[in-house]
C-alpha positions in Angstrom: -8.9 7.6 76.1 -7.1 8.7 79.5 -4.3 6.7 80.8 -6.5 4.7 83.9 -9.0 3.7 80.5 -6.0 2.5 78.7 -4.6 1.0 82.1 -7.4 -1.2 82.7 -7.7 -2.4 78.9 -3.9 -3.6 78.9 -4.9 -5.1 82.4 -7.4 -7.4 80.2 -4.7 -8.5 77.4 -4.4 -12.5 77.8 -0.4 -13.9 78.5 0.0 -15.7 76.2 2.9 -18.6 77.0 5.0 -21.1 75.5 7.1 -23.8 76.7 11.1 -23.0 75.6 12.8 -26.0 76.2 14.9 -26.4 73.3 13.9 -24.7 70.4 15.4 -23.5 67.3 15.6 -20.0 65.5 12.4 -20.6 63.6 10.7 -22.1 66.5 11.4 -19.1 68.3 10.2 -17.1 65.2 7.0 -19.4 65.5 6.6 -18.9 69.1 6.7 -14.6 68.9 3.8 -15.1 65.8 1.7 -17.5 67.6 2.1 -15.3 70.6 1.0 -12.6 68.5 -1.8 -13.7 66.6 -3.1 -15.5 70.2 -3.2 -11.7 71.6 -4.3 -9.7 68.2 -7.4 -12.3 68.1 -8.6 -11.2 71.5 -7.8 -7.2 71.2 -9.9 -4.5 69.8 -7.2 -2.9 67.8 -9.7 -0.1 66.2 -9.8 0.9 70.2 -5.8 1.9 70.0 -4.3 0.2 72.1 -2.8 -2.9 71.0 -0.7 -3.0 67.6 -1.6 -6.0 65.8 2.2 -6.1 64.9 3.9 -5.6 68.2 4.6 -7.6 71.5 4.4 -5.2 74.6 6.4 -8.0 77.0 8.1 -10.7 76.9 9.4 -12.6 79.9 12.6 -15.0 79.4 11.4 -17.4 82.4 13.0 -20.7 81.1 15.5 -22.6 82.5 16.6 -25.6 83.9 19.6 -26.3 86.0 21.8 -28.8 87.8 23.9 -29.4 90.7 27.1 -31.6 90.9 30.2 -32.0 91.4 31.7 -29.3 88.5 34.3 -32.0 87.0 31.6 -34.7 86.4 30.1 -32.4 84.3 30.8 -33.2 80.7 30.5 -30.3 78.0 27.4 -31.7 76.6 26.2 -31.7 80.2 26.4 -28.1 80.8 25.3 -27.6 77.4 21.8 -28.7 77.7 21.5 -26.3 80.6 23.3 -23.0 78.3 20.9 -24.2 75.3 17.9 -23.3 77.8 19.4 -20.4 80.2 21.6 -18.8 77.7 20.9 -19.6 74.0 17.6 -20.1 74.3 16.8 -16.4 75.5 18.8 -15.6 72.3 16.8 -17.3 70.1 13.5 -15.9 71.8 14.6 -12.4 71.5 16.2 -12.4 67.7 12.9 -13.0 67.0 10.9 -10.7 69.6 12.8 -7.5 69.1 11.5 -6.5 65.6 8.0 -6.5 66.8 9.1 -4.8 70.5 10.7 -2.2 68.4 7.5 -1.3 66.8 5.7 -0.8 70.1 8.1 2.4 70.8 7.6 1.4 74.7 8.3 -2.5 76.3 9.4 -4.2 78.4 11.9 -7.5 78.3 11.8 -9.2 81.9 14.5 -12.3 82.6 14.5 -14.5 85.5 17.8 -15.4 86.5 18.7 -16.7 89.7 19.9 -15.1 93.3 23.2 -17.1 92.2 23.4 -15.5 89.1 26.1 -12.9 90.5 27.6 -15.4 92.8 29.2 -19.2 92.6 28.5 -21.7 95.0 30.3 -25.2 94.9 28.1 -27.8 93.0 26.1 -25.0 91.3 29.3 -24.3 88.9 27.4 -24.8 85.9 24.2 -23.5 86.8 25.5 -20.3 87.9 27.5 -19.9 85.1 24.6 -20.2 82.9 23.2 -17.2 84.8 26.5 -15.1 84.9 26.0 -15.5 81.0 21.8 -14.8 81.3 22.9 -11.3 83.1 25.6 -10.2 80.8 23.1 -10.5 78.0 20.2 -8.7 79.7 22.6 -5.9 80.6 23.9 -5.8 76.7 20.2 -5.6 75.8 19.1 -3.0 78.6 21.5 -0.7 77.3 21.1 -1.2 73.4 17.3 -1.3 73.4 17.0 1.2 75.9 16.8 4.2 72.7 13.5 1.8 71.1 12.0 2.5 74.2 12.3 -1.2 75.2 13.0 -1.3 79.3 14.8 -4.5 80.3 14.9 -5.8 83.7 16.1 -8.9 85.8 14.4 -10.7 88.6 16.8 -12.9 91.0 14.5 -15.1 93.0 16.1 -17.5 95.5 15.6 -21.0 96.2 12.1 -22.4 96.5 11.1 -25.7 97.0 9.9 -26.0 93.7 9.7 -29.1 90.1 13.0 -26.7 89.4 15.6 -28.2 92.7 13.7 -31.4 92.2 14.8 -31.5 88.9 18.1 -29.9 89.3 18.9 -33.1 91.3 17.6 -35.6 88.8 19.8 -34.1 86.2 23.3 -34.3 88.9 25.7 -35.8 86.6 27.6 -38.8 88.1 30.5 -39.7 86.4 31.3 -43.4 88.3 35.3 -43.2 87.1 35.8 -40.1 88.5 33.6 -40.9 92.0 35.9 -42.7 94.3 38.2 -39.9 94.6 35.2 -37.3 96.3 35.0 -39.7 98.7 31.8 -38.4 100.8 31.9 -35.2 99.2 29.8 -36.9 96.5 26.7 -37.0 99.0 26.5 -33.3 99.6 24.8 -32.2 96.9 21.4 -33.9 97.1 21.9 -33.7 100.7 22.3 -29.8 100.3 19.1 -30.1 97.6 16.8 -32.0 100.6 17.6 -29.3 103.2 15.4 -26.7 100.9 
């Protein structure tokens, strides 16, 4: 089999995706089997080129963020928005890495943010979250490099997308602390509207 042969089979795999809101460590086991058997079932393994035991990507595309004022952010606030960007890429890739490991050549793609190497007021705790993203796909990159696992990091920008939509409808607003912004509380849905 030459490599355009091979090529064009891997170009037929199916994706196979699953939602990572909040999960747990065995969800995330659950998730890298199903994601398995969903592939195996539609693979010709006695053709070589798919190891019924092995995951060839996986993409950390999850995440949800908000924008806000940084002090009306309460820690359980900002961490529903680590548990998706941060612990939640953890939990997927405890479980992935035994089976990428056996594939002897991957690849591990995370989607941060364009603000995940810089802070921007009211984006405090969203860009944090993606600070902490980076740090741990740059750990990985170089400790999986020697399995032959290649990780990467995408930083698309803003888009008028569900996600600013969202990041709006989860601005915390903590009414005792309000009065003293002033009209500085306005700015950041303002800011959201002009995308």
């Amino acid at each position: 089999m030459d490599a355009r042969s091979i090529k064009l089979k891997h170009s037929q795999m199916p994706l196979v995706g699953f939602g990572t809101y909040l999960i747990s460590n065995q969800d995330a086991e659950t998730i890298i089997l199903k994601a398995i058997e969903a592939g195996y079932r539609h693979i010709d393994t006695a053709q070589g080129y798919f190891n019924e035991e092995g995951i060839d990507v996986v993409v950390n595309n999850a995440g949800i963020g908000a924008i806000g004022i940084q002090e009306f952010f309460s820690v359980a606030d900002m961490h529903k928005i680590f548990d998706v960007n941060v612990y939640g890429v953890q939990r997927i890739m405890r479980a992935a890495i035994p089976y990428l490991k056996k594939q002897n050549q991957s690849t591990v793609v995370h989607i941060s943010s364009g603000i995940g190497r810089l802070t921007f007021p009211f984006y405090s705790t969203y860009c944090a979250s993606k600070y902490a993203l980076e740090a741990l796909a740059e750990g990985y990159r170089a400790e999986l490099a020697g399995f032959g696992i290649e990780t990467c990091i995408i930083e698309p920008g803003a888009m008028p997308t569900e996600f600013l939509d969202t990041m709006v409808k989860l601005q915390p607003r903590d009414e005792s602390r309000v009065h003293s912004y002033g009209e500085m509380v306005s700015i950041p849905e303002m800011a959201m509207k002009s995308l």
